[in-house]
C-alpha positions as CSV (number, residue, x, y, z in Angstrom):
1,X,47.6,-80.7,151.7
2,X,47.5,-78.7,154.7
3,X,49.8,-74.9,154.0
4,X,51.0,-73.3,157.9
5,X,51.7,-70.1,157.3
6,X,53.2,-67.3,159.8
7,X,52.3,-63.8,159.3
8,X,54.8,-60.9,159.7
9,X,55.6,-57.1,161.0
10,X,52.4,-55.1,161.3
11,X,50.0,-58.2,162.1
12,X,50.6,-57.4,166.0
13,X,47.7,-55.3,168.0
14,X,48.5,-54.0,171.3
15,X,46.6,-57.0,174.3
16,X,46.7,-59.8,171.5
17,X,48.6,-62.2,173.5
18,X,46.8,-61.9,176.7
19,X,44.1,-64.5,176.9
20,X,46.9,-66.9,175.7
21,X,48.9,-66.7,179.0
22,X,45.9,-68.7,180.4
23,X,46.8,-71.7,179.1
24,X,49.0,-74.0,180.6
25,X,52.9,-73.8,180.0
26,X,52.2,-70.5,177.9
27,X,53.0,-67.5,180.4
28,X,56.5,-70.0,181.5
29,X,57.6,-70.4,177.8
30,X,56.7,-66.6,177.2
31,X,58.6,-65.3,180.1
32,X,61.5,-67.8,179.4
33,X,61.6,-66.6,175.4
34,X,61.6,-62.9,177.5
35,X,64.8,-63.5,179.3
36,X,66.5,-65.2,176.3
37,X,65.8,-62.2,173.7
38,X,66.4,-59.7,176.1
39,X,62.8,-58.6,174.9
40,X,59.8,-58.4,177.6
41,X,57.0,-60.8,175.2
42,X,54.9,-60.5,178.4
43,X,54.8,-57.1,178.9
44,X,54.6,-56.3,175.3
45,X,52.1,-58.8,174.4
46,X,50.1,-57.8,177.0
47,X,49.6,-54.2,178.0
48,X,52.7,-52.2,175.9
49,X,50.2,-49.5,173.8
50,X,50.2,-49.7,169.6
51,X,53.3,-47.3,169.7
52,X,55.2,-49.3,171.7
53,X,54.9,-52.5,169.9
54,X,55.3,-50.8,166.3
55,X,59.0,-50.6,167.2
56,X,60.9,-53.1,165.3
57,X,63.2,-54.1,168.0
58,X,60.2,-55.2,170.1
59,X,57.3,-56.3,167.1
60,X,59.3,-58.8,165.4
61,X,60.6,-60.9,168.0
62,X,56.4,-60.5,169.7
63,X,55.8,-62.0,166.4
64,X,57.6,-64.6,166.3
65,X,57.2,-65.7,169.9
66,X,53.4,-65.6,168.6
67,X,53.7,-67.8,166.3
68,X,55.5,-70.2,167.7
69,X,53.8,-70.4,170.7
70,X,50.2,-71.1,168.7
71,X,52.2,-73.8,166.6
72,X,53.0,-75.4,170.3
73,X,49.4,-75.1,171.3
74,X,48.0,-77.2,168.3
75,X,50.9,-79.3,168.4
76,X,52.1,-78.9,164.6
77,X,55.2,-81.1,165.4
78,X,52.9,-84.3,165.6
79,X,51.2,-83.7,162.4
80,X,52.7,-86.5,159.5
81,X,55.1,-84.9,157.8
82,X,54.5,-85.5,154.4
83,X,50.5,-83.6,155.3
84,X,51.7,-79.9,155.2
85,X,54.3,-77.2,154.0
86,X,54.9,-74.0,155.9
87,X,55.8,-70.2,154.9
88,X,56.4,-67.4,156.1
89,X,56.0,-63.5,155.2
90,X,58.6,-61.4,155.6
91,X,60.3,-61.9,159.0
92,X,57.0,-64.5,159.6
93,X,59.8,-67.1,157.3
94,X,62.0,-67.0,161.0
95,X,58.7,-68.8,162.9
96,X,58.5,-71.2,159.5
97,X,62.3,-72.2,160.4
98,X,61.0,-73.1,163.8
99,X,58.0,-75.0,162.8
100,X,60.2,-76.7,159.8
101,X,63.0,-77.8,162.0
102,X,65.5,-75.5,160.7
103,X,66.2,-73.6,163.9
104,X,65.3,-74.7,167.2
105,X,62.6,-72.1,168.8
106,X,65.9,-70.5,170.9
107,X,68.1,-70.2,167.8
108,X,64.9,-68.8,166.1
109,X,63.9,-66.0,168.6
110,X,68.0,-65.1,168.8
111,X,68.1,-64.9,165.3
112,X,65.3,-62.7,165.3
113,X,66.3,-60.4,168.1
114,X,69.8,-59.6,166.0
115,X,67.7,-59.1,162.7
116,X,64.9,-56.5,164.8
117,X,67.8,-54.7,166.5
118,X,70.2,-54.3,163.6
119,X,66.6,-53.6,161.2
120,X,65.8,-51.0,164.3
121,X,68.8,-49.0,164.0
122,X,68.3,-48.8,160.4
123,X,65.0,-47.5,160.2
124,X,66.1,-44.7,163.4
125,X,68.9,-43.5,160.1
126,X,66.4,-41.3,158.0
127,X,62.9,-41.0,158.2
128,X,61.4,-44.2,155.7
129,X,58.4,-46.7,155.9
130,X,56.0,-48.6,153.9
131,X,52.6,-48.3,152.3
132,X,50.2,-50.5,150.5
133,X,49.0,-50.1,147.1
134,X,45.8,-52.2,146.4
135,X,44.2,-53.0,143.0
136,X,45.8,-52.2,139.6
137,X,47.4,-54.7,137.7
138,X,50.5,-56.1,139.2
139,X,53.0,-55.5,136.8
140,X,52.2,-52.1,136.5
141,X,52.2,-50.9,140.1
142,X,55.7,-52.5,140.3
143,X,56.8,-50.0,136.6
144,X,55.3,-47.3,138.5
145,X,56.9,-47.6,142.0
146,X,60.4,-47.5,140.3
147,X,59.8,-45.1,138.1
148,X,58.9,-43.0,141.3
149,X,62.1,-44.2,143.1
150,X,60.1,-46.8,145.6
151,X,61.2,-50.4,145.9
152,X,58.2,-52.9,145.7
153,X,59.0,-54.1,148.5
154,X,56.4,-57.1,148.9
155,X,55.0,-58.3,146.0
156,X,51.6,-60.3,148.0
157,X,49.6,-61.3,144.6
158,X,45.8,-60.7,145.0
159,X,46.1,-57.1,144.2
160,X,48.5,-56.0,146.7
161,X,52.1,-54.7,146.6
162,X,53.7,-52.9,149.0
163,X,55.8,-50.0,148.6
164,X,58.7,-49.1,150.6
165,X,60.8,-46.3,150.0
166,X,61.7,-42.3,151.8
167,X,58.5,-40.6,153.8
168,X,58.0,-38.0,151.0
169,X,58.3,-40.3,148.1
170,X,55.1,-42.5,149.8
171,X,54.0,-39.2,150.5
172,X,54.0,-38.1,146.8
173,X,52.8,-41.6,145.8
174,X,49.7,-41.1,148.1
175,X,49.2,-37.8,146.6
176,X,49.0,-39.3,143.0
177,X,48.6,-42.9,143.1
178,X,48.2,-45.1,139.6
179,X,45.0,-45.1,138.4
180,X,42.5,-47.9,139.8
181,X,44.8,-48.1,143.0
182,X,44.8,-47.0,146.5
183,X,47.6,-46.2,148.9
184,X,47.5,-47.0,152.6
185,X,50.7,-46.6,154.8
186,X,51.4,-49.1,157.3
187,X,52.3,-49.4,160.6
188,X,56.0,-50.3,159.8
189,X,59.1,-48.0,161.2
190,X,61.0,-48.3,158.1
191,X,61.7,-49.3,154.2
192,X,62.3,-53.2,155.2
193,X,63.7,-55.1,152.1
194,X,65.3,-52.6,150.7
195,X,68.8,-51.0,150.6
196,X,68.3,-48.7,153.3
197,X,68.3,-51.9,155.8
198,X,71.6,-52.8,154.4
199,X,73.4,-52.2,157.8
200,X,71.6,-54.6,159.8
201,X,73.1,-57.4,157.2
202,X,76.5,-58.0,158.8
203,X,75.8,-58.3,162.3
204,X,73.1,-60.9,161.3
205,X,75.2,-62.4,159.1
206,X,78.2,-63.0,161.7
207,X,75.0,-64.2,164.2
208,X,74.1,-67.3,161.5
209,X,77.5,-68.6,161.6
210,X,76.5,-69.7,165.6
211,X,73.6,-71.0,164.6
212,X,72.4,-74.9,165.1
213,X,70.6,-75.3,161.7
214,X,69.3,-78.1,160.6
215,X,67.4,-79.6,157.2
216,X,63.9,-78.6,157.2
217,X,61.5,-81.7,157.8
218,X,58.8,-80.6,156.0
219,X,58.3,-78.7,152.4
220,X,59.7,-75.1,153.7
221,X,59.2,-71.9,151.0
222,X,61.5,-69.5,150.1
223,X,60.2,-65.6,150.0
224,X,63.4,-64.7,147.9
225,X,61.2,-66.8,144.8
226,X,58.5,-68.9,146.1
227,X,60.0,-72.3,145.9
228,X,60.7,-74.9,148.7
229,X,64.3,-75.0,150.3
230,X,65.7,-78.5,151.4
231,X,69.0,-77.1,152.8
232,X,68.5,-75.5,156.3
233,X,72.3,-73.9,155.6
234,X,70.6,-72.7,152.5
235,X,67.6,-71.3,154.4
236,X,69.2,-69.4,156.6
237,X,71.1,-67.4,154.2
238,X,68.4,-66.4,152.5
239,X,67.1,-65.1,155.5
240,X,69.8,-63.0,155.9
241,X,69.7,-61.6,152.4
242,X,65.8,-61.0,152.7
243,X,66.5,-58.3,155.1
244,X,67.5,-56.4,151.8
245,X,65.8,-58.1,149.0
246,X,61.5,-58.0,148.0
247,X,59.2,-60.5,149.7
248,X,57.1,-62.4,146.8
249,X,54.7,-63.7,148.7
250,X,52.6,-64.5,145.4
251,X,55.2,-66.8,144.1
252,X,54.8,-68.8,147.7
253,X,51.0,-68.8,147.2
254,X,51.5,-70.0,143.3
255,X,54.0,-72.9,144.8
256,X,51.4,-74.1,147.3
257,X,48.4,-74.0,144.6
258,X,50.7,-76.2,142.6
259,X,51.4,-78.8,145.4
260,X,47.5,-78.9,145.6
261,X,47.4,-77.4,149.2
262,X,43.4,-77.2,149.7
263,X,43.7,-75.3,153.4
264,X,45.8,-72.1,154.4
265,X,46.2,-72.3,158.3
266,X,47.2,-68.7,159.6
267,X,49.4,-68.6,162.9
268,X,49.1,-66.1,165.7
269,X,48.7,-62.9,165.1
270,X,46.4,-64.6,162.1
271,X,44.3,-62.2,159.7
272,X,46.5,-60.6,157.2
273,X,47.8,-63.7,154.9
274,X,44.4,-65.7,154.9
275,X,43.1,-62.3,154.0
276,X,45.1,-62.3,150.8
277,X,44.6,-65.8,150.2
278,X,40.9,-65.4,149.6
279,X,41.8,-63.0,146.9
280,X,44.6,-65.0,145.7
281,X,43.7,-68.3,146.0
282,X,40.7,-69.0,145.3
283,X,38.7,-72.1,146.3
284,X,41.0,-72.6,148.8
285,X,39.8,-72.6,152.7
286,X,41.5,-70.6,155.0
287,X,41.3,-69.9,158.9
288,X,43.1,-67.7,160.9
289,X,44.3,-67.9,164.5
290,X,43.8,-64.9,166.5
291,X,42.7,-65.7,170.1
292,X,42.6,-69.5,171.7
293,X,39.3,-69.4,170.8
294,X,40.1,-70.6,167.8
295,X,42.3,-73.9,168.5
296,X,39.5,-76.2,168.2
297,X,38.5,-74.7,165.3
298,X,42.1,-75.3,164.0
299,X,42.6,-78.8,165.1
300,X,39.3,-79.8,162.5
301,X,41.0,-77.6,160.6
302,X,43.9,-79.1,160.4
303,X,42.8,-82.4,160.3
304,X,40.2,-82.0,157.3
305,X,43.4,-80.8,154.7
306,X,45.7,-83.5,155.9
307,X,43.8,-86.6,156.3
308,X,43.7,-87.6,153.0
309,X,47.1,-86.8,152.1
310,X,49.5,-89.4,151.4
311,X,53.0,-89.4,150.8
């Protein structure tokens, strides 16, 4: 069992996308996706410097365009359904739609230029953002993040939570940190799944009543707890509460080590969730995709944790 997974905000690097516009029908979809999110991918994805693309408004629709794009690329949709699950981290779950079937890739990359915009404004309200606290035991970097008043905002299993919560409590938290842990802020402009995003909910809200949503076609996990969501209504509303509520990305990686997946393949801008996974889940094979390089890689990939799968 093959597990597509779809990284989210942060993964992005200023040029990442440029050798990609040299394969066929890229740079046309890319500039297409541009007119219809009001976003320019091209630009961005191409020469826009690491300040640029750390805004929200402009990172997480360049991340999902990403992923979508290397999902086209290696052809995902032809795979046997019953071969492969997808997730997604964090606004990573709006690519997973696409791939899944929930949302076409033009509902997907609206959806997502509502959620960055409304998320945007949000973070502009009072100075907030996120940090990473590695090592420690789990349970007790999440007791010591709220005793501190700091949401654990991402709860990624193999030693890593992230913190989310006002610049000088991650301030004071990197000044004393728990023992056996380390802090490291993140390239974020805000305290995302938390409260403070709480006015980008309605707009985004009002957006997924246009939406054309279908049932996903393949096993499709939930960050709100990890399991897999059949209804594509029921999807999409959870995608509208995440904006608020903790990612547990362990609770995805426990659900595909209990459906037996034996391969994690990381989509464009690949690194940081196969990165976990070798911490999390161990004996499992992972590849990232980063540059297109990599697609043949990917397609034997691919093909080695789904040919013996049977439905």
């Amino acid at each position: 069992m093959l597990a597509i997974v779809c990284p989210g905000q942060g993964s992005q690097t200023p040029g990442f996308l440029e050798p990609w516009l040299e394969l066929p029908g890229i740079s046309e979809n890319l500039s297409k996706w541009s007119d219809e999110t009001g976003v320019d991918l091209v630009t961005h994805g191409t020469v826009s410097d690491e300040e640029t693309i750390k805004d929200t408004a402009v990172a997480q629709p360049l991340i999902v365009a990403a992923g979508l794009l290397a999902a086209q690329a290696l052809k995902i949709s032809d795979l046997d359904a019953s071969s492969w699950m997808t997730a997604g981290h964090s606004v990573g779950e709006i690519t997973a739609a696409g791939l899944s079937g929930v949302l076409s890739p033009v509902d997907a990359l609206g959806f997502v230029r509502v959620r960055a915009q409304g998320m945007a404004a949000a973070a502009a309200a009072e100075p907030t953002g996120m940090a990473a606290v590695l090592g420690g035991d789990q349970d007790e970097v999440i007791a010591y993040l709220k005793d501190k008043d700091i949401v654990p905002a991402n709860v990624n299993g193999g030693g890593q939570v992230v913190a989310a919560g006002s610049k000088d409590a991650l301030a004071a938290l990197a000044e004393n940190p728990l023992d056996k842990t380390r802090v490291i802020e993140l390239k974020v402009a805000g305290a995302f799944h938390t409260q403070y995003m709480s006015s980008a909910v309605a707009d985004l809200e009002r957006f997924s009543q246009e939406l054309t949503v279908a049932d996903p076609a393949v096993p499709l996990l939930t960050n709100s707890d990890g399991t897999a969501i059949a209804s594509g209504q029921d999807f999409v509303q959870r995608l509208v509460n995440q904006v608020t509520s903790p990612v547990r990305w362990d609770l995805c990686q426990a659900t595909m080590l209990e459906q037996g997946v034996t391969g994690v393949l990381e989509l464009l801008p690949g690194g940081t969730l196969t990165g976990i996974a070798r911490r999390a889940m161990k004996g499992v094979k992972t590849l990232a995709i980063k540059t297109p390089a990599d697609l043949e890689k990917a397609q034997g990939f691919i093909a080695d944790h789904t040919q013996n799968t049977t439905a």
